[in-house]
C-alpha positions in Angstrom: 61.5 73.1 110.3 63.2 70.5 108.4 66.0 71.6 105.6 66.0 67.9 104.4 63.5 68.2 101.9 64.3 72.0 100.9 65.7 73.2 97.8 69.3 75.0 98.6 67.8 78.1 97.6 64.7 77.4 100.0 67.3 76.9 102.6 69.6 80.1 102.0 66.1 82.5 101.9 65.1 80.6 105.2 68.2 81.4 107.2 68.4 84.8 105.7 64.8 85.2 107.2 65.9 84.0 109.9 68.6 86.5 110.2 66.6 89.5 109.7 64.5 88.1 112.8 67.7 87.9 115.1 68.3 92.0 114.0 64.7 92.6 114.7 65.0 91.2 117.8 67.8 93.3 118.8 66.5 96.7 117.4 68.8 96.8 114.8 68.8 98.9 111.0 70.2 96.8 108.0 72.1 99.9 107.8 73.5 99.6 111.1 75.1 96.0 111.1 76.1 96.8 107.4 78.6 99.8 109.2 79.7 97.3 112.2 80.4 94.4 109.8 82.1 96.9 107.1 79.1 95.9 104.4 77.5 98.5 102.4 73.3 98.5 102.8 72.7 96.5 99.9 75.8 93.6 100.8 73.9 93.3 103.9 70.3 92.9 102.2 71.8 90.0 100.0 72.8 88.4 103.6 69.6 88.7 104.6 67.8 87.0 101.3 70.2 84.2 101.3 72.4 85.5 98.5 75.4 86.9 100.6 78.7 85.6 101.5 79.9 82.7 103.7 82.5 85.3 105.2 80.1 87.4 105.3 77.7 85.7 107.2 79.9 84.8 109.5 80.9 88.3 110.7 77.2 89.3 110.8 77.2 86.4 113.2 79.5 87.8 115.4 78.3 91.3 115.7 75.2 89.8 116.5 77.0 87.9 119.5 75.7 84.5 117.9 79.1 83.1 117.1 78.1 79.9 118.6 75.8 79.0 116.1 78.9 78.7 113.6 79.6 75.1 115.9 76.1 74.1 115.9 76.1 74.5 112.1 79.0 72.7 111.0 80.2 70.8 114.3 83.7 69.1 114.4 84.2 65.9 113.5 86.3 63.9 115.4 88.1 60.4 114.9 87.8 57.4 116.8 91.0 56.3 119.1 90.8 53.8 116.9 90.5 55.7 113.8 93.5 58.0 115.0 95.7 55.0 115.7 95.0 53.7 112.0 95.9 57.0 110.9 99.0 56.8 112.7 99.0 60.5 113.5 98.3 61.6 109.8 95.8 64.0 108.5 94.2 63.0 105.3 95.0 65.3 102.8 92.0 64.1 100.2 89.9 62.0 99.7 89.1 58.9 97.9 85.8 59.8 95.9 84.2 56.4 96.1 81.5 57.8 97.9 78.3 59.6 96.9 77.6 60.4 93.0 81.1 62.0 92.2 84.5 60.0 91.6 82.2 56.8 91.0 85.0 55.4 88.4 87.6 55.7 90.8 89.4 52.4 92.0 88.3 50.7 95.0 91.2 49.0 95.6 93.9 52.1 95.2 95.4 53.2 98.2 94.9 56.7 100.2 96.3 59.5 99.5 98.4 59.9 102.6 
């Protein structure tokens, strides 16, 4: 299934379906992984119709030994050599809003934040 074309609600309902089918698949009561994650019944339903919390969902992840998926999800990005060596062993700290729809008025030519 592809998210691309998906509202974000669409998406949230889809992974909370998919969810539900991981605790299915392991024999598992809402009321259950509520206790082990410290949820009450109704925290956990929200998880499961897209509507929960990022923290949350992230514990439900891990009693449901699928921790891994949290990499797959968001996966790290890393620099270059070449991007490091222009960094010179800085971290950027923000960024420059010259991309995408937001911070189009900002300056093209002002320098990073650094």
């Amino acid at each position: 299934m592809k998210f691309e074309p998906m509202t974000d609600k669409s998406i949230a309902q889809e992974i909370g379906r998919r969810i539900e089918q991981m605790r299915l698949e392991q024999n598992l009561t809402q009321q259950q992984l509520a206790d082990q994650i410290g949820l009450s019944r109704l925290s956990y339903r929200k998880l499961e119709q897209g509507a929960g919390k990022l923290e949350n969902f992230i514990a439900l992840l891990r009693v449901l030994g699928r921790i891994d998926l949290v990499e797959d999800f968001v996966p790290q990005t890393v620099f270059s050599p070449i991007q490091q060596l222009k960094l010179k062993g800085r971290q950027r700290r923000r960024a420059t809003g010259t991309h995408g729809s937001r911070g189009t008025d900002a300056d093209p030519d002002a320098e990073l934040d650094w």
